[in-house]
C-alpha positions in Angstrom: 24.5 160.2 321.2 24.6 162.4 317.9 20.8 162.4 318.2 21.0 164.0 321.5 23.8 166.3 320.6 21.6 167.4 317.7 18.8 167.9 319.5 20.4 169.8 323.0 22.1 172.2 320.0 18.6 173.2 318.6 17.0 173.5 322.4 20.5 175.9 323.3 20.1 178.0 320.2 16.4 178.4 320.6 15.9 179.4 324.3 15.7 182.5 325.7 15.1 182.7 329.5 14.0 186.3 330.4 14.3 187.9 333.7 11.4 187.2 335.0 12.6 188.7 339.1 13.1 191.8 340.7 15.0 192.9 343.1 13.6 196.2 344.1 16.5 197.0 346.5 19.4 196.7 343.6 16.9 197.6 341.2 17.5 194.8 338.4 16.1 192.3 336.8 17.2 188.7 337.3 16.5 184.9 336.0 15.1 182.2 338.5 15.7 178.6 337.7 12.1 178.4 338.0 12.2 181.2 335.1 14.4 178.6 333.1 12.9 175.7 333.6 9.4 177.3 332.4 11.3 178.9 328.9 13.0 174.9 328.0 9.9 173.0 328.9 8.1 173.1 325.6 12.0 173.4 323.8 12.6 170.2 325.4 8.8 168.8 324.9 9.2 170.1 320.7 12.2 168.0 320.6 11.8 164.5 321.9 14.0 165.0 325.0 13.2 164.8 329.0 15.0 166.5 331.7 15.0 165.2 335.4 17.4 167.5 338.5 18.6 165.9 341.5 20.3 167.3 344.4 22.8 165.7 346.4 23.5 166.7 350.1 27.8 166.7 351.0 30.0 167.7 353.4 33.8 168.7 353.1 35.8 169.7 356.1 32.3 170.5 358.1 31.1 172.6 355.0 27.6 171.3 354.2 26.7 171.8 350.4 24.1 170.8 347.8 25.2 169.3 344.3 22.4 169.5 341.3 22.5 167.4 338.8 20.9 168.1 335.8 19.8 165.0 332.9 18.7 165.2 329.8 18.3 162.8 327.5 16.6 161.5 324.0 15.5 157.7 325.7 18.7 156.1 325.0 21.3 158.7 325.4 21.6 161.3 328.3 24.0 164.5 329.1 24.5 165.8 332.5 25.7 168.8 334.3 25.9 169.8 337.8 27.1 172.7 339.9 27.3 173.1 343.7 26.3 175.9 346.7 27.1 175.8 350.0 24.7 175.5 352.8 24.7 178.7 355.9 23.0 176.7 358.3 23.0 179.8 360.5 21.7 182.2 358.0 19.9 184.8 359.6 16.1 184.6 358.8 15.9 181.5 357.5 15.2 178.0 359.5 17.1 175.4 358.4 14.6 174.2 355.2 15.0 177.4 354.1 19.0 177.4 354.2 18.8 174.1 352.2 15.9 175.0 349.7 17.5 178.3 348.6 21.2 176.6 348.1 19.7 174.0 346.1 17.8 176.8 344.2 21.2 178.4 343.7 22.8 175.0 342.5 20.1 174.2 340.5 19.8 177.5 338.5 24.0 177.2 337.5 23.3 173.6 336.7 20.7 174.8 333.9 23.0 177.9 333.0 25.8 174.9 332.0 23.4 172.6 330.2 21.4 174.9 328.2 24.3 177.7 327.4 23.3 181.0 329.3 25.2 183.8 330.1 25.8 183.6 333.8 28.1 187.0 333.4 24.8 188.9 332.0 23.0 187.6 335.3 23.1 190.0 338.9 25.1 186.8 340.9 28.4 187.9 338.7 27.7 191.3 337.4 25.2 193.6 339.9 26.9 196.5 342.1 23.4 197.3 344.1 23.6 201.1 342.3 27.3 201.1 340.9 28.2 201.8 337.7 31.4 200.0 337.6 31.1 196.1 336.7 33.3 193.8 335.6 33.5 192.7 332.2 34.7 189.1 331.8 38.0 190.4 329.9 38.4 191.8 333.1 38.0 188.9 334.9 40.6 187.1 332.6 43.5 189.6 333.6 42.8 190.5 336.8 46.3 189.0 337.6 47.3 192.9 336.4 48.1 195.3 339.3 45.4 197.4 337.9 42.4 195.2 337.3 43.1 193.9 339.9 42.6 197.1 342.3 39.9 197.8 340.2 38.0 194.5 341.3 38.8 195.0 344.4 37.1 198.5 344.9 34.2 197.0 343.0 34.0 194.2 345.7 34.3 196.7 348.2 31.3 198.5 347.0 29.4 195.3 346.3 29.5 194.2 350.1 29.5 198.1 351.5 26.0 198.2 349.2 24.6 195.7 350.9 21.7 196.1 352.8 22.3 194.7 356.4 24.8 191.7 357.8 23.2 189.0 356.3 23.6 190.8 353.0 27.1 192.2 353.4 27.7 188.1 354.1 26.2 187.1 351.1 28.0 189.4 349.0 31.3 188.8 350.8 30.8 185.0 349.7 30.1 185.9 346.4 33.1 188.5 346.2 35.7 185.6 347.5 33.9 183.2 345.1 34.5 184.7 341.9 37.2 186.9 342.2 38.9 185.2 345.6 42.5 184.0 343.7 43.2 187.6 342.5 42.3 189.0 345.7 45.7 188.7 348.6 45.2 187.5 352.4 45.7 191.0 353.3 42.6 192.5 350.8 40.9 189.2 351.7 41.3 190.5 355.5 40.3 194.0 354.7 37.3 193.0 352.5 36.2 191.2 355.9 36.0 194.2 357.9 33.3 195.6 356.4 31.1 192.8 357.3 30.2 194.4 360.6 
C-alpha cells in the first residue's frame, strides 16, 4: 500500500485540470469529468497506476440515484472513492438516458474531485451566482450557524435560483441550494426558497 500511497501523492500534486467548459449563460468557466479524466491519464500512465469507474444504480425511499466509484490502483493495491447524484426522471428536456447519463456524469466528476484532490469550492456547482458578485467563501460555509451568515447565504441562494434561466433551471439550482447549504437554512426559508420555483 505505501507504493500506492506514494504514487497517488505524486499524481495529486502534479495535476492540474483546467476548465475546459463554458457556460455562456453564467458566463464561467467550469471542469468536466471528461476534462479530468484527460489531465490524470498520462499522470496515472507516468506512474505505473490504472484507474477503472463504475456506477451503481440505487433507490432510497423511491429516490433513484447513481453511485461512482472510482479505483485506482498500482497491481496489487487499490484506493477507492465514490460520490452519489440523484436521478430527475422527469427532468424536463431530457428522456430518460439522458436523466441517468448526466447524474452519473455529476457522480462521476465528485468521485475524481475526492481521489485526485481538487477544489470542488473553486468549481461553478458550489461557488457560481449566474452574474452575482457575492459567493460564499468556505469560511463562510463553516459558520453559517451565525444569524448573519446565515442570512447572507440565504440571499445568495435566493439569487442563485431567481438567476436561473427557466423552471428546469430554478429546479436545478434549488437542489443544489438545499444540498450544500440545506442544514443552515429553516423549514420556513426552505418554504420560501421554494416559491420562487414557479
Amino acid at each position: 500500500m505505501e507504493n500506492l500511497n506514494k504514487a497517488l501523492i505524486k499524481v495529486q500534486s502534479e495535476l492540474k485540470a483546467p476548465k475546459g467548459q463554458y457556460n455562456s449563460f453564467g458566463k464561467y468557466a467550469y471542469r468536466s469529468a471528461e476534462d479530468i479524466l484527460e489531465s490524470v491519464k498520462p499522470l496515472l500512465a507516468k506512474n505505473g497506476l490504472s484507474m477503472t469507474i463504475s456506477d451503481f444504480i440505487h433507490d432510497v425511499c423511491g429516490i433513484p440515484f447513481v453511485e461512482s466509484h472510482v479505483i485506482v490502483s498500482d497491481g496489487v493495491d487499490n484506493i477507492s472513492v465514490s460520490a452519489q447524484a440523484g436521478i430527475d426522471p422527469n427532468r424536463k428536456g431530457m428522456d430518460i438516458a439522458q436523466c441517468f447519463g448526466a447524474s452519473s456524469s455529476y457522480a462521476r466528476k465528485y468521485a475524481l474531485n475526492g481521489m485526485f484532490l481538487i477544489d470542488d469550492t473553486k468549481d461553478p456547482d458550489s461557488t457560481n451566482t449566474h452574474g452575482n458578485n457575492n459567493s460564499v467563501s468556505s469560511s463562510a460555509r463553516s459558520t453559517a450557524t451565525s444569524s448573519n451568515t446565515a442570512s447572507d447565504t440565504f440571499q445568495q441562494a435566493v439569487d442563485y435560483i431567481k438567476s436561473a434561466k427557466d423552471k428546469s433551471a430554478k429546479e436545478t439550482a434549488y437542489k443544489q441550494v438545499l444540498s450544500k447549504y440545506g442544514e443552515s437554512f429553516s423549514d420556513k426559508q426552505k418554504l420560501a426558497l421554494s416559491k420562487f420555483l414557479g
